[in-house]
C-alpha positions in Angstrom: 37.6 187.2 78.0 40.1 189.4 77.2 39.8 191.0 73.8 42.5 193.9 73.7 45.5 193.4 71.7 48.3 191.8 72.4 51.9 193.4 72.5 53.8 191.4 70.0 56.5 188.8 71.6 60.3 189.9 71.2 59.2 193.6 70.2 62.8 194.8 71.5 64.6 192.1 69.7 62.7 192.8 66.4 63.8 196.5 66.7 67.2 195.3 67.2 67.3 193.1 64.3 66.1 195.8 62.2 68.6 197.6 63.3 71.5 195.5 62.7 69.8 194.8 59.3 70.2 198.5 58.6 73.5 198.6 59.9 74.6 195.4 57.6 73.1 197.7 54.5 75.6 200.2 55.0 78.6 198.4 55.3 77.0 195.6 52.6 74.6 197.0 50.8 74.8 198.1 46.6 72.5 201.4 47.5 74.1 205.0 46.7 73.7 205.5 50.4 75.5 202.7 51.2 78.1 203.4 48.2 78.4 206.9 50.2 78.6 205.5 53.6 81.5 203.2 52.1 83.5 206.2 50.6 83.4 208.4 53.4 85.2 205.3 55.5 87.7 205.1 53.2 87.8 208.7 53.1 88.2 208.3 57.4 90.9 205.9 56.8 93.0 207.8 54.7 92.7 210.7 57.3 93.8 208.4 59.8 96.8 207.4 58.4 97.6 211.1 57.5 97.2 211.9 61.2 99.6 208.7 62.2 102.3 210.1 59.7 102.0 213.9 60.9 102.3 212.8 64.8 105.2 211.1 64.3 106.9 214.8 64.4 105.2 215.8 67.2 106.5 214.7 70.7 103.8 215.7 73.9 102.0 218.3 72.1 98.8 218.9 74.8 96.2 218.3 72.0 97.2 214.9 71.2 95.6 213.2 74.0 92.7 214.4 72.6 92.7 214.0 69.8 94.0 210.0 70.3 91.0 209.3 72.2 88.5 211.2 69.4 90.4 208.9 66.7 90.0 205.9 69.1 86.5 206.4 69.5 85.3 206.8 66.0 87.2 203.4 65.0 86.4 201.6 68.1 82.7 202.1 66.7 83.4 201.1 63.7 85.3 197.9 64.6 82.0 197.7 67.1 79.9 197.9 64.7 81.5 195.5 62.2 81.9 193.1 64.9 77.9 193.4 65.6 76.6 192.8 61.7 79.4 189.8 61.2 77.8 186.9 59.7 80.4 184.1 61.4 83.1 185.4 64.2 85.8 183.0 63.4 86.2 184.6 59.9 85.7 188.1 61.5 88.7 187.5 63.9 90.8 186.0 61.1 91.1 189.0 58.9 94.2 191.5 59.0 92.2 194.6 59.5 90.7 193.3 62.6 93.7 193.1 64.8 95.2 195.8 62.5 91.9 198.0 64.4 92.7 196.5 67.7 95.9 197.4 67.5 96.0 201.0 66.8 92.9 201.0 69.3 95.1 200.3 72.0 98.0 202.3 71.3 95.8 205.1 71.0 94.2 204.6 74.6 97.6 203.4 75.7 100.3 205.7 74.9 100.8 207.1 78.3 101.8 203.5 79.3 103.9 201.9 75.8 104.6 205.4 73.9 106.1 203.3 71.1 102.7 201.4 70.7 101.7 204.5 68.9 103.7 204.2 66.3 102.2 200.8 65.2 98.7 202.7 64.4 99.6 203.0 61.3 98.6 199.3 60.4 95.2 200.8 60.0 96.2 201.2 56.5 95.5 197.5 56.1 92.2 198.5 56.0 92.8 199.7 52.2 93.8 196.5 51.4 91.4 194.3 51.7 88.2 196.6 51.2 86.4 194.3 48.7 83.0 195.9 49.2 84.6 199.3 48.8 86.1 198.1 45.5 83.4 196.9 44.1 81.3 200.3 44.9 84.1 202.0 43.0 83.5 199.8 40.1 80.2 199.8 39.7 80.6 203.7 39.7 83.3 204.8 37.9 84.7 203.4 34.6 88.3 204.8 35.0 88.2 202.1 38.1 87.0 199.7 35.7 89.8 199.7 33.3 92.5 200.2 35.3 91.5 197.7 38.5 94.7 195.3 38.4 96.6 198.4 38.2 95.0 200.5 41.1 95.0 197.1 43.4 98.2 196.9 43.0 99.7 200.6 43.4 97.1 200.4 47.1 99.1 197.3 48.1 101.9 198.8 47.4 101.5 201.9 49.4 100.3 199.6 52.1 103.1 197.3 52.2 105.5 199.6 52.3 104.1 202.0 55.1 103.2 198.9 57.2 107.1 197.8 56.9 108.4 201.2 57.5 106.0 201.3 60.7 107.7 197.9 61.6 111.2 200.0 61.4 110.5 202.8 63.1 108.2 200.6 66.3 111.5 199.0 67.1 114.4 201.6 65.8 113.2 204.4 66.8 113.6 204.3 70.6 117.2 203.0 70.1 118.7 204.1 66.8 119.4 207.8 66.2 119.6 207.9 62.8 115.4 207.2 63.1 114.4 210.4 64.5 110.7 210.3 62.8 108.9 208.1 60.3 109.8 209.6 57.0 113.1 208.3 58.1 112.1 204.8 58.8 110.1 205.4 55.5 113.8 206.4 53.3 115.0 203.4 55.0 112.7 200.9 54.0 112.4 202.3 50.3 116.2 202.2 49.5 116.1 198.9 50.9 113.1 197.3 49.1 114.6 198.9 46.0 118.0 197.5 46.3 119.2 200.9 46.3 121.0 200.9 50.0 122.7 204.4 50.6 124.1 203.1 53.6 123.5 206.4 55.5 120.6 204.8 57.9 121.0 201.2 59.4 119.2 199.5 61.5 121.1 198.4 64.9 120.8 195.5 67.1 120.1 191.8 66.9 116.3 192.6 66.4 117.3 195.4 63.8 119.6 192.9 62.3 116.8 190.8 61.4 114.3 192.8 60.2 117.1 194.1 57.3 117.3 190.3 56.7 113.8 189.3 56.0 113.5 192.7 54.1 116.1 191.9 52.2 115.7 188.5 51.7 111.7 188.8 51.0 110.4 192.4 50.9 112.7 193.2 48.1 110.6 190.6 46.1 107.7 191.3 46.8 108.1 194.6 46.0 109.5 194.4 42.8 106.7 191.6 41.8 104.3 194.7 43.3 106.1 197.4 41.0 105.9 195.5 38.1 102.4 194.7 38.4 101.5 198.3 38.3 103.6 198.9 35.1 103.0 195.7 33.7 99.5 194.2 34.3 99.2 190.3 34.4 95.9 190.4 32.9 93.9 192.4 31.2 90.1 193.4 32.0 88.2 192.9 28.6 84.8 190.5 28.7 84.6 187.3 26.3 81.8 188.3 24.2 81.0 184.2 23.9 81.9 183.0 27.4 81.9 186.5 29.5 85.6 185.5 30.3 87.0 188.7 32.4 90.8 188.9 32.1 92.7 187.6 29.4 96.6 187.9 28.7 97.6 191.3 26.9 98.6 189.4 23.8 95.8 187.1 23.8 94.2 186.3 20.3 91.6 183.7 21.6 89.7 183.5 24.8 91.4 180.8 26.7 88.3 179.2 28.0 86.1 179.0 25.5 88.8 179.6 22.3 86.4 182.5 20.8 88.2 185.2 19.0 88.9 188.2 21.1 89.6 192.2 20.1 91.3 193.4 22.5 92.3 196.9 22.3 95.8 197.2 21.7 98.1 201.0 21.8 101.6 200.0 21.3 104.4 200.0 22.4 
């Protein structure tokens, strides 16, 4: 009769598991560590998209390979890593920032084949604007995040929608238009454009070109403006229905809407 102890079955996967539970903390979890972990990756991102920016006025510098594939790396672990604690594949695949990663993971491995690839990295500022988990760790932290929420959303997709439209510009004008020599040029382009303002000293040429001023014209110019106004002119504001718990209420608002209690909303003036 064998009376020794047996190794327990699936030892290896239970290691795993814990693993990937740990993992999941990080990127889910409410800890401080995990509150930490979060801010250093946006911290990551925003380097990023500083490094994206600052390359586009560098042309075959030797440390640029390497430092494309040390960029690659780190977010080809994170994306691996995301892709390894995500509860349902489908919705993983669906999001922005998931082909936003792929994308700037390939034109980062890739620019010796499609240089211009490169210059659609800086989608990885879509990252920013969808980081609910981030978000809420800045919430739950700070109370200047807490009062000014609708307002700081909507100054991030701002800044997002307007790089991610001036990367469009410069992806396909830069290798054929002169007047694009870099990305703070496709960047005054798309600004005086979205704001109506339309010097007239850059435009975009060719049939493709052509069409990208259309739709900017005929749709990024309103959703900018609905963008700038919501920074300087909050829909809502953030201030809890003692009776109900009721979040955001008009700024006007006498009354809660949803329960009709009577509400105190601080007011300054005009």
């Amino acid at each position: 009769m064998n009376t020794g102890k047996r190794k327990p079955a699936g030892d290896g996967e239970t290691g795993l598991a814990a693993l990937r539970r740990k993992v999941r903390l990080l990127y889910e979890g409410r800890s401080r560590q995990a509150r930490r972990f979060r801010v250093a990756l946006l911290i990551f991102d925003a380097v990023t998209i500083t490094y994206f920016l600052v390359v586009s006025f560098i042309h075959r510098a030797p440390w640029l390979r390497a430092a494309d594939i040390v960029f690659a790396v780190l977010i080809a672990l994170d994306f691996l890593a995301r892709l390894w604690i995500a509860r349902s594949l489908r919705r993983f695949f669906t999001l922005p920032s998931t082909w936003a990663d792929v994308i700037v993971i390939i034109s980062l491995l890739g620019t010796f084949i499609v240089e211009n690839l490169a210059y659609l990295r800086i989608l990885r500022a879509l990252r920013l604007l969808r980081s609910y988990h981030m978000l809420n760790s800045l919430r739950a932290e700070w109370p200047f995040f807490r009062r000014n929420e609708q307002v700081i959303n909507a100054s991030v997709n701002l800044v997002v929608y307007v790089f991610v439209v001036s990367a469009l510009v410069y992806t396909f004008q830069a290798p054929v238009n002169p007047a694009i020599n870099n990305y703070i040029d496709a960047l005054y382009f798309t600004v005086t454009t979205l704001t109506t303002t339309g010097f007239g000293d850059i435009v975009l040429v060719g049939t493709g070109g052509r069409l990208l001023a259309v739709g900017m014209m005929a749709f990024g110019a309103a959703l900018f403006l609905r963008l700038v106004q919501a920074i300087f002119r909050p829909r809502k504001v953030r201030y809890r229905c003692p009776q109900c718990g009721l979040l955001y209420h008009d700024p006007d608002a006498s009354h809660c809407k949803h329960c009709g209690h009577v509400l105190n909303i601080p007011y300054e003036g005009l």
